[in-house]
N, C-alpha and C positions, 0 to 999 in steps of 0.2 A: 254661192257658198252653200254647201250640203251640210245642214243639222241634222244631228241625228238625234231622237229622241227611242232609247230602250233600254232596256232592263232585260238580263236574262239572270235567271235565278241559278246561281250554281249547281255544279252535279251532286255536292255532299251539303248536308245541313254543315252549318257555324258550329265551331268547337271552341272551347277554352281557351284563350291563350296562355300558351306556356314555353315561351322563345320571343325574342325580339322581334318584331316585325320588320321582315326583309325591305331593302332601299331597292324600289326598280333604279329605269333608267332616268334621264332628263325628264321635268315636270313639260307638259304638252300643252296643257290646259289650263286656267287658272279658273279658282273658283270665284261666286260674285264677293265682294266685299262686304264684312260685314261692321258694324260700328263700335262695338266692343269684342276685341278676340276673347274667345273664352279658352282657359286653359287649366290645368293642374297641375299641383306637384308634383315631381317627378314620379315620388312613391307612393302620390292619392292612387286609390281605383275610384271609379263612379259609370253610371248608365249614362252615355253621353248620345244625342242626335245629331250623326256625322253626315254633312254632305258630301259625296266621293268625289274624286276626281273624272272617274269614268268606269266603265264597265271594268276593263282590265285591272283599275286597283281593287275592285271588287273581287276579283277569280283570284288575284296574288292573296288576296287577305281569307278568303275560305283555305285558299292551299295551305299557310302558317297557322292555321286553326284560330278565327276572333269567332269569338263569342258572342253572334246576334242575335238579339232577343225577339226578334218577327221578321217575315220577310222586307226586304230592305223594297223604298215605294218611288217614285216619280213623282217629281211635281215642278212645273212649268221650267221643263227641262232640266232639272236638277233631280242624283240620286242621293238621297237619305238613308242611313242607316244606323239603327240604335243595337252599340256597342259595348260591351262591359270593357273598360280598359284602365288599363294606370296611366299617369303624367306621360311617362317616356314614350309609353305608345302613340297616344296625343300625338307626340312631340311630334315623331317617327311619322304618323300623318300626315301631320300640318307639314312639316315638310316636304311630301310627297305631294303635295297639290288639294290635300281635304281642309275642309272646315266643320269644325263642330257650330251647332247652331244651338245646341239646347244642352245642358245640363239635368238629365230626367233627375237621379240621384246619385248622393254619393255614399260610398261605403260608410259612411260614419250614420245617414241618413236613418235608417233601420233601425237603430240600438234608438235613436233619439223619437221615431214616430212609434216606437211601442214605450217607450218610455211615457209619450205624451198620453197615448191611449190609455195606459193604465192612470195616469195621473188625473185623467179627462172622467172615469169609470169610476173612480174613488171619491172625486167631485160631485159626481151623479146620485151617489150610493150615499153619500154624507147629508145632500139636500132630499134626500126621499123620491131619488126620480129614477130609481132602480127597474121599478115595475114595467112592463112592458109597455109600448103605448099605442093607441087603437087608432084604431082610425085606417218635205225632200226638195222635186225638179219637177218639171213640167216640162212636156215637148210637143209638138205638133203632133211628131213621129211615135211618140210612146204608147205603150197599148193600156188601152183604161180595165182597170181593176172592177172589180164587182167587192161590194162592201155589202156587210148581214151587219147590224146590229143584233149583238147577242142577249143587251143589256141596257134595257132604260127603266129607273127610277128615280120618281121623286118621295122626299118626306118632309117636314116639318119638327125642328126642335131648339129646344129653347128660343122661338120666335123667329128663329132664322129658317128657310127653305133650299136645300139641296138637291144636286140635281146627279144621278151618277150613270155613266154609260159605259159599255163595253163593245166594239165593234172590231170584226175579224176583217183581213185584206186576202182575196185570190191568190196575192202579189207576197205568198208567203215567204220566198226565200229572199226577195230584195229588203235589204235592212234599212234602205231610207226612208221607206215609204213613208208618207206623211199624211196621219190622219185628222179634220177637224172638225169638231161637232158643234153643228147652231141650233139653239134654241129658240124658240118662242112662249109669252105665256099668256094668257086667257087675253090680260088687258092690252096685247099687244107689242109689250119691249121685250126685247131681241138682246143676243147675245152669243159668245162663242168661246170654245176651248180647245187646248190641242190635246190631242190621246199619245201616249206614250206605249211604243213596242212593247212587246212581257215576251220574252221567250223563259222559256225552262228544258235544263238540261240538252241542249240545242236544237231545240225543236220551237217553233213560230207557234203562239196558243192566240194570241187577241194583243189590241191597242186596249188602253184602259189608264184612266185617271183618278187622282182621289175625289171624292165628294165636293163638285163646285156650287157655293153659295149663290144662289139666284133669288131675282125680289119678289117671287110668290108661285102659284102651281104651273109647272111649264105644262102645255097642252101640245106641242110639236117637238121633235124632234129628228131633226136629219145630218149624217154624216158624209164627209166628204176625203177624197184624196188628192194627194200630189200628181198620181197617175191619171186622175180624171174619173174615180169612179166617185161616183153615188148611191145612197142609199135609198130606198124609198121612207117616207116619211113617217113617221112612227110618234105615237099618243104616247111617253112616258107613264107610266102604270107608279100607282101609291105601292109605299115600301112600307112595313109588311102587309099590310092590309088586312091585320088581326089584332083581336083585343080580347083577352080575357074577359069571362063575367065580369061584373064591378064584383067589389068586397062588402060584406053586409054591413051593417054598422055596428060596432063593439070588437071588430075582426082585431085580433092581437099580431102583432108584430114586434120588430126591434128588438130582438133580444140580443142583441149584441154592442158593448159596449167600449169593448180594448181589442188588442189584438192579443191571439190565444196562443202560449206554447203547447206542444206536446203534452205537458204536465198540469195546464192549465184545459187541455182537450180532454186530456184524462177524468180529471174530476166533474164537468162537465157532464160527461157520459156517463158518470158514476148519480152524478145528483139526479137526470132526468131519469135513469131506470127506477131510482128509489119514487122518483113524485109521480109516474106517469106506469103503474106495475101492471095496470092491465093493458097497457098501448105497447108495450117496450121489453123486446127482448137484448142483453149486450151478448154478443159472440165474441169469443176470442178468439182469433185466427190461427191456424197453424204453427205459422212459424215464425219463430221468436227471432227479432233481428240482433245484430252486433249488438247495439245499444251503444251508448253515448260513450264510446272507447277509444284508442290508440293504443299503439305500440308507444314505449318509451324510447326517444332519441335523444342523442347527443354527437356533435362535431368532437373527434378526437383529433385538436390542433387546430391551426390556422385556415379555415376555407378559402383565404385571403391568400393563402401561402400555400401552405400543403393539409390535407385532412381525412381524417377514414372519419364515414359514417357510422356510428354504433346503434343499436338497435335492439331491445329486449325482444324475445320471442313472445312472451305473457303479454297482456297489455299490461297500460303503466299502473292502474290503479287496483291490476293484481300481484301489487307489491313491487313493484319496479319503478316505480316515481324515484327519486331521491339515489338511487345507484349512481355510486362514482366508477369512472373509467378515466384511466390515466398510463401513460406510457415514462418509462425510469430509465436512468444510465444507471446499470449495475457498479458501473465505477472500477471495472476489470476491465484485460482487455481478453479477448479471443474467449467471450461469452458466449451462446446461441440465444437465439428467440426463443424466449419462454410466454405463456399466458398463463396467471392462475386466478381463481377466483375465490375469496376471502371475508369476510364482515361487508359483505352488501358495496364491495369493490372490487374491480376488475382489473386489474393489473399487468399491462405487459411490458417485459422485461427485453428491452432491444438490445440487438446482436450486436456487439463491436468485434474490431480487427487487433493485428497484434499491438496497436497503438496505443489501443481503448478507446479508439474513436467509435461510436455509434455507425454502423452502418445498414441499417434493416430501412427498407422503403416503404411507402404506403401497401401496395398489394403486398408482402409477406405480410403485414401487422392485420392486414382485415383475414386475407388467408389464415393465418396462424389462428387466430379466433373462431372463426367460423369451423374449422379443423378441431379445437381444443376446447371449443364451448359451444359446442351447435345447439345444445338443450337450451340456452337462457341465450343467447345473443346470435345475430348477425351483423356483421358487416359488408361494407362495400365503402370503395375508394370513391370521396368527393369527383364531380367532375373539375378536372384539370389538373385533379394533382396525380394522377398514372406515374408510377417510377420514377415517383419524387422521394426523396429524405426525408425519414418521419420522424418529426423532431423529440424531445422530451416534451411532453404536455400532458396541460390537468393538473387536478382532477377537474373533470369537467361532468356536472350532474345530469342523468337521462331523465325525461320531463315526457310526456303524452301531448303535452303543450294546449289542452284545453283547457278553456276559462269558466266555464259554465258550474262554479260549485255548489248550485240547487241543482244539479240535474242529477237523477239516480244514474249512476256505473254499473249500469245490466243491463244482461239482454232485454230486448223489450218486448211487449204482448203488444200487437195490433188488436186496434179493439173496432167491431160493427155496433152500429145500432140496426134492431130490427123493429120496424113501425108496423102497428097493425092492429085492426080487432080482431081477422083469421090470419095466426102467423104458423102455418100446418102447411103451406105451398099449396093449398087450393084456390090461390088470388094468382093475380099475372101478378108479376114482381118487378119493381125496379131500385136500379141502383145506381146511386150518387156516390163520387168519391174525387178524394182534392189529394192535393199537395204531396203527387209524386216527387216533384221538383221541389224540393227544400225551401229555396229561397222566396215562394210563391204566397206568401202571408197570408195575403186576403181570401186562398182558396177555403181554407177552413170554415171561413166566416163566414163563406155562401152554405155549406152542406149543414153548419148545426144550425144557423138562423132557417135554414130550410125547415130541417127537422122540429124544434122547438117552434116554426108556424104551425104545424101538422098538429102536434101535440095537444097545445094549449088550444087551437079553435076548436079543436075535436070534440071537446066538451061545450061547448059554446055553441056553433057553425054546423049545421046538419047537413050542411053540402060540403062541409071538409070531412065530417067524422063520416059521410056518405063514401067520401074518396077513401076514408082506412079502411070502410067495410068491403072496398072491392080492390084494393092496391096494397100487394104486400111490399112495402118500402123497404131498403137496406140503406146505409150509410155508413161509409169509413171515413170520420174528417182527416185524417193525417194518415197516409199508404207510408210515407217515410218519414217516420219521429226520431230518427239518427240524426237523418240530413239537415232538417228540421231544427233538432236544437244544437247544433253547429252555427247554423245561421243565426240565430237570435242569439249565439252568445259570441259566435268567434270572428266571423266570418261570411258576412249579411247578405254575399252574391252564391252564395255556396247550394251549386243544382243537385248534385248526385248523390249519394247515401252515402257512408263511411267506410264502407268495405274497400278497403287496400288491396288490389291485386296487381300492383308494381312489383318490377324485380329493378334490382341494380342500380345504376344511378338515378331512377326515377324515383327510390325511395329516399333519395334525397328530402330534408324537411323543408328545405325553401320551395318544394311545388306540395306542402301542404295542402294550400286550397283547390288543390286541381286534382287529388285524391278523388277515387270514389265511383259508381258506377249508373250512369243514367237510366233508373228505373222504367222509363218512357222508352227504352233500346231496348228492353230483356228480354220482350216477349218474341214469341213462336212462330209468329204468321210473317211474311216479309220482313224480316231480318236480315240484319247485314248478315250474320251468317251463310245466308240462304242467296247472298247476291244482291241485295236490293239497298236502296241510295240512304243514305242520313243517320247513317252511324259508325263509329270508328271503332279499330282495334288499339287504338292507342288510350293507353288506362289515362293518359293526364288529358283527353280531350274531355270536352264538357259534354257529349253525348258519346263516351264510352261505353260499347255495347255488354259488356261484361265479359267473362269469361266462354259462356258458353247460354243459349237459351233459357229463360228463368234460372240461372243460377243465384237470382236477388231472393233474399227474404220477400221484399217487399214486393216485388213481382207475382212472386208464388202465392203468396196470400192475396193476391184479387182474384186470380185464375182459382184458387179454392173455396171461396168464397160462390162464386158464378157455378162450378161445377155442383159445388153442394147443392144447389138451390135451381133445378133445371127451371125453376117456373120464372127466376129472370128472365124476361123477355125484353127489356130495352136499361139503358145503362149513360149514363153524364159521366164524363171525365170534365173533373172543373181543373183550369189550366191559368193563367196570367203571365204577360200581359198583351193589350193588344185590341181586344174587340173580335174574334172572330169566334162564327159558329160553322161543325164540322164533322163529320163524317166519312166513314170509306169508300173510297180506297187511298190507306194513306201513305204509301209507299211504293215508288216504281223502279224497275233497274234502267241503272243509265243509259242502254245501248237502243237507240229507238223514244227512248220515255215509253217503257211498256207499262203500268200501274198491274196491281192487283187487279182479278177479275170488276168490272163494275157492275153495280145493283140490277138485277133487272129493271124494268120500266116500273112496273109496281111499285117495286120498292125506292127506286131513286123519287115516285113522287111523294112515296111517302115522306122519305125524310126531307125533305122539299117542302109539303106541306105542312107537317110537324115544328120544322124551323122558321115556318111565319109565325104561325101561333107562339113559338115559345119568344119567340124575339121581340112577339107585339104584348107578352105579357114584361119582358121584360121592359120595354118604353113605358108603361105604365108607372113606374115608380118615379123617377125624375127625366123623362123622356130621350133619354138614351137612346141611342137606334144604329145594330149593330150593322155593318154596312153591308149591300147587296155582293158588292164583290169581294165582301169575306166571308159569305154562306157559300158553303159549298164541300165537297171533297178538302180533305187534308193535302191532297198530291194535289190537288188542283189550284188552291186558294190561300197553301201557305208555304209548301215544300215536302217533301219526301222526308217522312222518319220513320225509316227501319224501323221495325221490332217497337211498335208502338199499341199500347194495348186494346184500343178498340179494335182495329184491324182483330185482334186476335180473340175478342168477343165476336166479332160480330162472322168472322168468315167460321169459325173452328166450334163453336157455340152459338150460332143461329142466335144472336141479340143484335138487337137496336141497335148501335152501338153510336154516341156523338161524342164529340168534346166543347168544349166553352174555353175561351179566351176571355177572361173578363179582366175591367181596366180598359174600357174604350178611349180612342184618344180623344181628348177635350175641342173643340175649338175657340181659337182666341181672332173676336172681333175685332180686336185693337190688332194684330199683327197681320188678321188673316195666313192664318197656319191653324194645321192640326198641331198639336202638343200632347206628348208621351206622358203616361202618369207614371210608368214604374213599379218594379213588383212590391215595392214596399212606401208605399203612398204613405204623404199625411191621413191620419188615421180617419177626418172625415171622410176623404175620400174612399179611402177602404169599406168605411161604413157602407156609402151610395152604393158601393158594388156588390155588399154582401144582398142590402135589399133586394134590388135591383133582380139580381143574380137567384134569390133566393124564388122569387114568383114566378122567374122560367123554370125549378124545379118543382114547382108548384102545378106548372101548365103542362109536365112532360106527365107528371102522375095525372092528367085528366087525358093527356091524350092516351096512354095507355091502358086506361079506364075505356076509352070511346073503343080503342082497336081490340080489346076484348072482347067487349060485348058487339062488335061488328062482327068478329070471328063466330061468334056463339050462335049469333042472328043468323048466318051462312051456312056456317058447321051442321 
């Protein structure tokens, strides 16, 4: 029997779902059994960890556009993949041959752990504890393979010892090959595991597995094939094998307490420029986004039956909330189709015949409108009801259908912080920035508890206020405060910003949440525009490229930001979830897997070496340790995404340019699995990330600090 163990990673990043997921054919495969199925309501959504059935259900489910929150991984012969999905999808799965194994979160999940945050914050602030605190086969006849190990590390955390390897086969185009790696450790027990295939976009990259628990430092390690190759024998090397200074003592931290909206980011930025006036410049950005808006809609008739979408031109809370739309029998016969608009109602008057029977269909009734009212409304015909009977209906009232009524209804200012005692751009400069992706909670958390480190020891800390005197810091906690507060009030998976660029049926309000435009797709440098892999032109997929290159507010305000300020020279995209750390090239076109130019040698070690140090400052807080085989390249280490913004710092603007994944997955000793947290964790855990998360921007501002004055030394 030939097993196969691989993974190839699709040619397009996961997109939203917004369509049923297609039924292949006969199930083939079954998955292992598990002891309690898990399931949901037909109509829940939640972040679910599915085991697949096989490769193929994998390629069918990027073609219908699902929604995966990281690259899907192997393990002991099983593929996993974490899905944002409703019940029916589920359902449509598990019939298909998948098992969900984990439940990360569910849509209701979010509203409840910011809930608790604040409630946890108010607790704090009640008892006086506000203040920061310190501290294959085998044959005779077969020809033997040659194996490289590309990849051996070990680490140590929370008391446990991991072992991770990655190893390439000659025998690239045979998909069975079968790879397994033994270990040894200092006192002698032994042990072994199997590597799983990884291809991307059809092309053979390495075998590779997740992090296997071993009982203390392996000192050996050798891999083997099916074909009969061998590797020669290899010392496993410490992962990262960097630490930060220690922290002096009285060092302030934890300034974070809840999870932060928009308006809570807001004020925020507003209190530290007022406490901190000689450290602290606020910039306002460019350009003002939508702001927390919609169009006003409403179903005129039965979607069930027959129905024309309606649709204000203004958004709703520029006085179009509450507009009735309704269709009338004049109660004559041999009438024409009229539309007229009246006391904040829209009335159309259906055609009858010489009977007086109504005879006007859905397309005249949205035509006629669109015709007779193009300044204040549009329409378009539901789908399914095309050249149906448009009945008498209504009034029926147009809505924006947002729940959020603390949030201001305007456009909005993107706001920086700028850190520093020379903020004139005679410093090397860096910049932190979160929560392009809406749904991403915890990213915020990490850039102002960064910020507010910086601050507060600066007065305190002579080797931090050392680091403002040679590092000009920027900071934007929220890139998209639209997307943003959508998710904390409507709709808690919600990635892209609020810009509506649907036509026709799409603006239909049942794909509401799949509105919007993936600020991580906009930019300039390998873009789908341009040809290249993990972004779509479909407005309801969940990495919708937009209309056209930076056509986002929120896009254009980083790229303004950077340009203003040429002395950025390195730059953190904070991202969740997941655990990886990463860099260009992040984007390649499909034909070949050709990527973006890559780094010179220089610079690949640089960010190589950079990404020890920051990942071994980052273990330093609750010993975290973000995995070897998810450093690396974006194209390499997690997928191709178009039009993603470091690419377009770092190739077009000569910056640094990384991103952060934060939200590493947990390990659970009782099940032995990794386990997903979720973008919107219990709020301790969000906390662990922001720390955590906060002291790798802590260690990219010293390495920045170090590559300057090495420039200067040289220069």
């Amino acid at each position: 029997m030939i097993v196969r163990r691989r993974w190839t990673a699709a040619a397009t990043t996961a997109i939203l779902i917004s369509a049923a997921l297609s039924h292949p054919g006969p199930v083939t495969a079954a998955p292992a059994a598990v002891a309690t199925p898990i399931t949901l309501a037909a109509t829940e959504t939640a972040l679910v960890r599915v085991q697949l059935r096989d490769q193929a259900q994998l390629d069918r489910l990027v073609a219908v556009g699902a929604d995966l929150a990281n690259r899907p991984r192997a393990r002991d012969g099983r593929l996993l993949a974490d899905m944002v999905l409703t019940g029916a999808q589920l359902a449509d799965l598990t019939a298909q041959g998948a098992t969900a194994t984990q439940i990360v979160q569910r849509a209701g999940d979010g509203s409840r752990h910011f809930a608790d945050s604040v409630r946890a914050a108010r607790a704090r602030t009640a008892a006086g504890l506000a203040a920061p605190a310190t501290g294959h086969r085998t044959s005779a006849a077969a020809a033997v393979d040659t194996l490289q190990v590309q990849q051996a590390y070990w680490w140590t955390t929370g008391g446990q010892t991991f072992l991770q390897a990655q190893v390439a086969t000659t025998a690239t185009d045979d998909p069975d090959v079968e790879i397994t790696v033994s270990w040894r450790t200092a006192d002698g027990a032994t042990g072994s595991f199997p590597l799983y295939r990884f291809e991307d976009s059809g092309e053979y990259q390495y075998h590779y597995a997740l992090p296997q628990p071993v009982p203390s430092r392996p000192v050996q390690l050798t891999a083997t094939s099916s074909l009969g190759g061998v590797s020669r024998a290899i010392t496993p090397a410490l992962w990262p094998n960097a630490a930060p200074p220690p922290l002096p003592a009285g060092y302030q931290k934890d300034f974070i307490d809840a999870y932060l909206t928009p308006v809570d980011i807001q004020a925020r930025i507003k209190r530290l420029a007022r406490q901190y006036r000689d450290l602290v410049d606020v910039i306002d950005l460019p350009n003002r986004t939508q702001g927390y808006r919609r169009n006003a809609v409403a179903y005129l008739g039965d979607p069930a039956v027959s129905a024309v979408v309606v649709e204000s031109v203004r958004f709703g809370d520029q006085g179009m909330n509450g507009v009735q739309v309704r269709t009338v029998d004049p109660g004559r016969a041999n009438r024409p189709l009229t539309v007229g608009y009246r006391d904040r109602v829209l009335t159309v008057t259906l055609a009858t015949d010489a009977a007086g029977t109504t005879v006007s269909t859905t397309d005249e009734v949205a035509a006629a409108i669109n015709a007779r009212q193009a300044n204040r409304f549009r329409a378009t015909v539901e789908d399914g009801s095309t050249g149906l009977p448009m009945p008498v209906a209504g009034p029926s009232r147009l809505d924006d259908g947002l729940q959020g009524t603390e949030v201001p209804a305007k456009p909005w200012t993107v706001q920086a912080l700028r850190l520093g005692v020379h903020r004139d751009g005679s410093r090397v400069g860096v910049l932190a920035y979160s929560q392009e992706h809406a749904r991403e909670w915890a990213t915020p958390l990490v850039t102002l508890e960064f910020a507010e480190r910086m601050l507060a020891n600066a007065r305190t800390d002579p080797a931090t206020r050392e680091l403002l005197e040679q590092v000009d810091v920027f900071v934007i906690p929220t890139v998209n405060p639209d997307g943003a507060n959508y998710s904390f009030n409507d709709y808690n998976f919600q990635r892209k910003n609020l810009v509506n660029h649907c036509a026709g049926p799409a603006r239909d309000p049942k794909y509401r949440t799949s509105w919007g435009v993936d600020v991580n797709r906009n930019y300039t440098v390998g873009s789908y525009f341009d040809g290249y892999v993990g972004a779509s032109a479909n407005c309801l997929s969940g990495n919708y490229a937009g209309t056209a290159e930076l056509s986002e507010s929120e896009s254009g305000n980083v790229i303004a930001l950077a340009k203003a300020h040429p002395n950025i020279r390195f730059a953190m995209n904070v991202h969740s979830y997941g655990g990886y750390f990463m860099w260009p090239p992040g984007a390649y076109r499909a034909d070949g897997r050709i990527t973006l130019p890559r780094p010179s040698i220089d610079e690949s070690t640089m960010f190589l070496d950079s990404a020890r140090r920051i990942v071994g400052a980052i273990a330093q807080e609750r010993g975290t340790v973000t995995w070897p085989s998810q450093t690396g390249p974006v194209a390499d280490v997690l997928y191709s995404a178009a039009g993603n913004s470091a690419d377009q710092l770092y190739y077009e603007l000569g910056i640094f340019a990384w991103d952060f994944e934060v939200g590493n997955d947990r390990w659970n000793p009782t099940t032995g699995e990794w386990e997903g947290v979720g973008f919107q964790p219990p709020f301790d855990e969000a906390h662990g990330e922001a720390q955590e998360y906060a002291g790798g921007l802590v260690e990219l501002v010293r390495v920045a600090r170090d590559h300057a004055a090495a420039e200067a030394a040289t220069g």
